[in-house]
C-alpha positions in Angstrom: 62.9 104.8 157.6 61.1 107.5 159.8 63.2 110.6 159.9 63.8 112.0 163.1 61.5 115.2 164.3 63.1 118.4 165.5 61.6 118.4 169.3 62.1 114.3 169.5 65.5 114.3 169.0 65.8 117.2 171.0 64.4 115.6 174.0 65.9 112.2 172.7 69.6 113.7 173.2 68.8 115.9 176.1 67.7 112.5 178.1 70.7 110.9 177.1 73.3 113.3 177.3 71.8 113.9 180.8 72.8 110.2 181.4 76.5 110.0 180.4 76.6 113.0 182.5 75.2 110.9 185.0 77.7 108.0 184.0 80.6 110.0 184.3 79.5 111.9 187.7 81.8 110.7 191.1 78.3 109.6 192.7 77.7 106.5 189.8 80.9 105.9 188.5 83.6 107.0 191.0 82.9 105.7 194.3 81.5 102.5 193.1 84.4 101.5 191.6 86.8 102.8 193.5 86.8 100.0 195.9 87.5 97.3 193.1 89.8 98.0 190.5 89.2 96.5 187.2 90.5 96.6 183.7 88.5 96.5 180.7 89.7 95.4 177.3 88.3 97.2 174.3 90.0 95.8 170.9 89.2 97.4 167.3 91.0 98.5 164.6 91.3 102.6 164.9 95.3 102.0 163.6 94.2 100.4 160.4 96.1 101.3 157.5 98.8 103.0 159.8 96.2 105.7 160.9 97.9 107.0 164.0 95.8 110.2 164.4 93.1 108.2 165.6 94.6 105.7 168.1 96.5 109.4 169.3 93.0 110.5 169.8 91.7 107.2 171.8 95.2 106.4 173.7 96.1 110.4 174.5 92.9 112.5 175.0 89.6 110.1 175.1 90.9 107.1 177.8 92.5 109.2 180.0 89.5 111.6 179.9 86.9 108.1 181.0 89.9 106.8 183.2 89.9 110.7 185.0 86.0 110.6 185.5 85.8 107.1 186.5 88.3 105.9 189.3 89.1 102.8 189.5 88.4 101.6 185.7 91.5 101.4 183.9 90.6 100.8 179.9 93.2 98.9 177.8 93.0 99.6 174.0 94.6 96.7 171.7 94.8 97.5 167.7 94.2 94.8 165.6 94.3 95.1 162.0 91.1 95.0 160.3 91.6 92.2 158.0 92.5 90.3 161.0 90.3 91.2 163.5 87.1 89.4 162.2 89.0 86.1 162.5 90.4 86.6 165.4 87.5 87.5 167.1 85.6 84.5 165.8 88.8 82.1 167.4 88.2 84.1 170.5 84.8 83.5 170.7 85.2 79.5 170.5 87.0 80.0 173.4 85.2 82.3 175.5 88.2 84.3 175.4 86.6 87.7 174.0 87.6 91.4 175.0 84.5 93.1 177.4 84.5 95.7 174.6 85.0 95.7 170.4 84.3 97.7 168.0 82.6 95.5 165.5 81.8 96.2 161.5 77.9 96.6 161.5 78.0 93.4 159.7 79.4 91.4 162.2 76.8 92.6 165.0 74.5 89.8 164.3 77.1 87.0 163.3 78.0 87.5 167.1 74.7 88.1 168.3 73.8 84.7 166.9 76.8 82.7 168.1 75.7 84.0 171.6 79.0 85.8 172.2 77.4 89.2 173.2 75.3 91.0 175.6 71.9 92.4 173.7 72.2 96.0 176.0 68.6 96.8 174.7 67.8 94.3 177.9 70.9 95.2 180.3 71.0 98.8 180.1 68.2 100.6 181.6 69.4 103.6 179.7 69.6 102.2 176.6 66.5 103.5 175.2 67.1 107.2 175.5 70.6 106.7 174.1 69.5 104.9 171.1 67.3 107.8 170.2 69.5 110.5 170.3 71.4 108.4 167.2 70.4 107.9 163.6 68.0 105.4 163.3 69.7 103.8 160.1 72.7 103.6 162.4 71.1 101.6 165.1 68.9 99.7 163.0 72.5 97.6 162.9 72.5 96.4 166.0 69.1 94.8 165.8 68.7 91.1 165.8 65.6 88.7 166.3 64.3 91.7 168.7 66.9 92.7 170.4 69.8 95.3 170.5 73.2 94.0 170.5 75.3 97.1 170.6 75.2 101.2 169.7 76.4 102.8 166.9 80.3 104.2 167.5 80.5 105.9 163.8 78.9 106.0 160.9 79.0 106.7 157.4 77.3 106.4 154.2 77.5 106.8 150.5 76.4 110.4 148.7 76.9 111.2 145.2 79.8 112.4 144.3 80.7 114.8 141.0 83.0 116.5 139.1 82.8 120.4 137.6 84.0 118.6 134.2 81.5 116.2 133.8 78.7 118.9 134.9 80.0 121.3 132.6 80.2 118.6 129.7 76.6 118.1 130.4 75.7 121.3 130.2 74.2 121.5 133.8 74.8 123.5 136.6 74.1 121.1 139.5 74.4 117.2 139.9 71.8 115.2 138.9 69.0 115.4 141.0 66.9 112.1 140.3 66.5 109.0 138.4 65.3 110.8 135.3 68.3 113.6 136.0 70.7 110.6 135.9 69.6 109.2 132.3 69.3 112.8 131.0 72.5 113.5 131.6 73.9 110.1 130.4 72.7 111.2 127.1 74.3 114.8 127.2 77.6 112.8 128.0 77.4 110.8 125.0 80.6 111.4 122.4 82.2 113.6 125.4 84.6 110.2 126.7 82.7 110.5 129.8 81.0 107.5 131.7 77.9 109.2 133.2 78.0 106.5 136.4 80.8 104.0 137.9 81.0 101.5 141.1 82.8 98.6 141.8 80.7 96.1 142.3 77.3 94.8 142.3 76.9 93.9 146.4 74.8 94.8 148.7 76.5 98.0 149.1 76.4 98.7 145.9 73.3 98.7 145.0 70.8 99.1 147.7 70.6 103.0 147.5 68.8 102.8 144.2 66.7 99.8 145.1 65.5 101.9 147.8 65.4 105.1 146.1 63.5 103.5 143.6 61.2 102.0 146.3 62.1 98.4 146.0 63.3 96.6 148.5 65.6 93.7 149.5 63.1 92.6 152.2 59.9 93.0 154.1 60.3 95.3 157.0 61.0 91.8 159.2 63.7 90.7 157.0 61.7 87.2 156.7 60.9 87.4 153.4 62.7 88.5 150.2 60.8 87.4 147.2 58.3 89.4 146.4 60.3 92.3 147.4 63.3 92.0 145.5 61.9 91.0 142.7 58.9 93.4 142.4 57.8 96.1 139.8 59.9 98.9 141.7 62.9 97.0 142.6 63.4 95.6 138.7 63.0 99.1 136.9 65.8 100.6 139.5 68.0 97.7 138.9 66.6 98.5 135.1 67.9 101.4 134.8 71.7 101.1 135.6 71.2 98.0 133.0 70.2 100.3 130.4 72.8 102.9 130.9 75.4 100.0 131.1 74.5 98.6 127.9 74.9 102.1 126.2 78.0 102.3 127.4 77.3 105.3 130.1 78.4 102.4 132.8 81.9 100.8 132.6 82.6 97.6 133.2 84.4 97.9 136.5 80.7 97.3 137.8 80.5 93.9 137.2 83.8 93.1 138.0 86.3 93.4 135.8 89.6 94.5 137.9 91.2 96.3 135.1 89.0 98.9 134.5 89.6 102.4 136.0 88.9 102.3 139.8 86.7 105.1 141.0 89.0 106.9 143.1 90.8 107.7 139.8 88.6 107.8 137.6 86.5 110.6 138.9 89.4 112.8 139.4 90.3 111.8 136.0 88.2 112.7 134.0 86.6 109.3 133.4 83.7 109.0 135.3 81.2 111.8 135.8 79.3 111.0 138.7 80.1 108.0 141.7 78.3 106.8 144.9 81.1 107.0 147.6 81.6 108.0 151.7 83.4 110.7 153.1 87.1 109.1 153.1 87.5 109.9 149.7 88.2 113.5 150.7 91.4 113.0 152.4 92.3 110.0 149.4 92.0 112.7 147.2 93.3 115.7 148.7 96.4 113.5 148.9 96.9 112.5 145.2 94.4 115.1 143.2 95.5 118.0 145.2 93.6 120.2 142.6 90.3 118.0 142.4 87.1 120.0 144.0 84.9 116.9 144.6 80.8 118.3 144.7 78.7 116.4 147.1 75.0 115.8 146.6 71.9 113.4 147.4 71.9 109.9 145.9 69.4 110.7 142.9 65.9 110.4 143.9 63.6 107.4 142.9 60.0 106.8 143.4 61.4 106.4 147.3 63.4 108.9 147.6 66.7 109.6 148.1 68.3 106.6 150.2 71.5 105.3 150.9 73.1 102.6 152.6 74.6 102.7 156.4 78.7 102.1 157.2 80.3 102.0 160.1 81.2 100.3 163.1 79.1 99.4 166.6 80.5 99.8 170.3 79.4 95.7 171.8 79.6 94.4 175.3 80.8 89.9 175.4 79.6 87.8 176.9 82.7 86.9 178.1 82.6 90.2 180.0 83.6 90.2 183.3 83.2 93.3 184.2 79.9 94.8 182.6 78.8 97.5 184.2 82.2 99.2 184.4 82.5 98.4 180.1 78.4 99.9 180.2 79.9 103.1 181.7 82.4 103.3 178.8 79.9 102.2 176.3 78.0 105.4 177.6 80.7 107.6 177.2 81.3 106.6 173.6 77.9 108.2 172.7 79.0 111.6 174.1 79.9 115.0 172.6 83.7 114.7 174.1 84.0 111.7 172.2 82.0 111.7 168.9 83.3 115.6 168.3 87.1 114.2 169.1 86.7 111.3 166.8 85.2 113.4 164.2 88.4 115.5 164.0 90.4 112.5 163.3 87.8 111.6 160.3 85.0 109.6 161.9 81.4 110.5 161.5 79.4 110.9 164.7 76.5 108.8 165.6 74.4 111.8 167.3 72.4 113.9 164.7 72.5 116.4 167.5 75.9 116.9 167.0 76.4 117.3 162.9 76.3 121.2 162.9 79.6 120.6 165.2 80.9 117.9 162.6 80.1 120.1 159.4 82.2 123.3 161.1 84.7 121.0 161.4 84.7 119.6 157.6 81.8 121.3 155.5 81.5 118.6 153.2 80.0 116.5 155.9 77.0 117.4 155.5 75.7 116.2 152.6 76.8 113.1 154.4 74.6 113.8 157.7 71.5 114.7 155.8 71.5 111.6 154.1 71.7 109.4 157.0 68.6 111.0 158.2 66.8 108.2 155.6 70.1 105.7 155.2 68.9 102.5 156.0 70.9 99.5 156.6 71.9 95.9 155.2 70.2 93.0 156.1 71.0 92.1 159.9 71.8 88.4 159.7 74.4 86.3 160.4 75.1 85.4 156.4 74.8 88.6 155.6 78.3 88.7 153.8 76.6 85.8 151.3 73.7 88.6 150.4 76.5 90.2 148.4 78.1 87.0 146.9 74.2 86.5 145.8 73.5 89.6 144.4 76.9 90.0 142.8 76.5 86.5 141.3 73.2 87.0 140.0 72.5 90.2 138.7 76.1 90.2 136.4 74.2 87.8 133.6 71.3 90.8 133.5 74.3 93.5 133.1 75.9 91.0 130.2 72.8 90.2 128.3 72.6 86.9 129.4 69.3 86.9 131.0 66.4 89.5 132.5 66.9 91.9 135.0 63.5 89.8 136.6 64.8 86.8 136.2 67.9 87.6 138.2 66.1 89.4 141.0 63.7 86.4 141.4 66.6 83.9 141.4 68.6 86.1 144.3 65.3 86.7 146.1 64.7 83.1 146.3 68.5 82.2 147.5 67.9 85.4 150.2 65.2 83.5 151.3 67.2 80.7 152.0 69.2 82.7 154.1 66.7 84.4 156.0 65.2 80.8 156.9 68.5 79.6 158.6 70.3 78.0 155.8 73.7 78.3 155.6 
């Protein structure tokens, strides 16, 4: 993933910044609305979890602030839970009875992109180009699909590594582990200290892409047509290799490959447990909440033969097809990708979009930005509509090579080859 350079981005978010300027001027958005009222619908799931501060944010400062600049477009925000908001966006769609605007999980981009329920903006908005380069490119990489740009990315996040003093102290070192061969040597520092030196909770996609890539594997070639070869290659096996090893020395726990009893993360970290997790930037405010006195230390995912690379999270801003009012939802998409509204969301916990922007962000809450820097290589999941079957396959798989069952190889060819399926249309 390219990182971006100082002057492009520069120019990149002056052009576009310039635009929702433009968007939100009387001249483009006030007069030519004025004489036709419309409403747009915009449902997503800011409440989840009972999280008021940010509905507050949209409902009291941000809609009234677009509604203000643009007479004549009234925005009506409804909440819908997360766990039901993917089916009931999916009944919607059946009917052609979808919101002009939702805030979608990056994974569901191109699941609606392929059923032909939404508007690929990379051909409708003639702006669409200078906004998408004043955002992180592993952000908008998931809104691609078969060529075309369904949507832009509303926030983001990603996983960093995250430590504890105890477990650096234990190992005698005075910083997290830096790389691949920092992990293993401190997994044998740990050893006889109670300490696992790693712990996740799964095996998915989300799991473990950032050491594929940071090993330089790959799930994919760059067209995501093809997956054997890649997931199954030299690079790929020895990082998938690796966590093996450690897991069959007991520096892994089982919670890995799925067993629901073991220590979850989010305790075991402040515990005393674990010495080292892959996590996103929530965990601050879990933690400040139950571990008042744990001081979490963010850092890089450890460094492969590809670097340091992690995985994109978040959510997209899409337009439906059902839309009846496009333009007037376009002039809100804009908005979205503005300072006003990535700084405001930021103060509620969100992650803004606009690298531009992060030195804002990290004033706000230091710790971000560890998080920012890695999303200058974060690269995301595989853009297809199955994609939530990737992690059924990878989790299914690659548990036998964690067990002693059969080869790390062996399990990476057998998911490579059921990716494939996937990649060729099946089901």
């Amino acid at each position: 993933m390219k990182r971006f350079s100082t002057i492009g981005s520069a120019v990149a978010v002056a052009a576009a910044v310039a635009l929702v300027a433009a968007g939100c001027s009387s001249g483009s958005t006030g007069a030519s609305t004025a004489s036709k009222p419309v409403t747009i619908t915009f449902w997503g799931a800011y409440g989840n979890g009972g999280n008021s501060t940010q509905q507050d944010a949209l409902n009291k400062e941000l809609i009234p602030a677009f509604e203000k600049a643009n007479p004549g477009i009234t925005v009506n925000y409804v909440d819908v839970a997360y766990d039901a908001l993917l089916q009931k966006l999916t009944t919607s769609a059946a009917g052609d009875q979808l919101p002009d605007l939702v805030r979608a999980d990056l994974g569901w981009v191109p699941q609606f992109a392929d059923l032909g329920a939404l508007v690929p903006l990379s051909a409708k908005m003639p702006d669409y180009t200078a906004l998408s380069k004043a955002v992180y490119p592993g952000s908008l990489a998931t809104n691609l699909y078969k060529g075309k740009y369904y949507g832009l990315p509303l926030d983001t996040n990603t996983r960093v590594l995250i430590s504890s003093q105890k477990s650096l102290d234990a190992a005698k070192m005075t910083a997290p582990p830096k790389t691949f061969a920092e992990l293993k040597t401190m997994a044998s520092a740990l050893k006889g200290t109670g300490l696992s030196v790693f712990a996740d909770g799964g095996l998915g996609a989300w799991n473990i892409s950032p050491w594929i890539w940071s090993g330089g594997g790959a799930i994919t070639n760059s067209k995501q047509t093809k997956s054997t070869g890649y997931l199954n290659d030299s690079k790929s096996v020895a990082a998938v290799q690796m966590l093996v090893d450690l897991y069959k020395a007991g520096e892994i726990p089982n919670l890995i490959t799925g067993n629901q009893g073991a220590k979850s993360t989010s305790d075991g970290l402040p515990g005393g447990v674990y010495a080292n997790i892959l996590d996103g930037p929530w965990m601050q405010g879990i933690w400040t909440g139950q571990y008042p006195d744990f001081k979490p230390i963010y850092s890089p995912v450890p460094a492969g033969d590809g670097g340091s690379v992690s995985v994109v999270g978040g959510e997209d801003i899409v337009l439906t097809s059902s839309s009846k009012h496009q333009d007037a939802a376009m002039k809100f998409i804009r908005f979205t990708q503005s300072e006003k509204f990535q700084i405001a969301m930021v103060k509620t916990g969100q992650m803004t979009v606009v690298p531009a922007f992060a030195s804002q962000q990290a004033s706000i809450a230091p710790y971000y930005g560890t998080f920012a820097n890695q999303l200058k290589t974060a690269k995301s999941r595989l853009a297809i509509p199955q994609a939530s079957k990737v992690d059924t396959i990878l989790s299914t798989d690659l548990t036998p090579a964690f067990t002693g069952t059969t080869t790390v190889k062996d399990a990476l060819t057998k998911a490579a080859g059921e990716i494939d399926g996937l990649l060729a249309g099946g089901k």
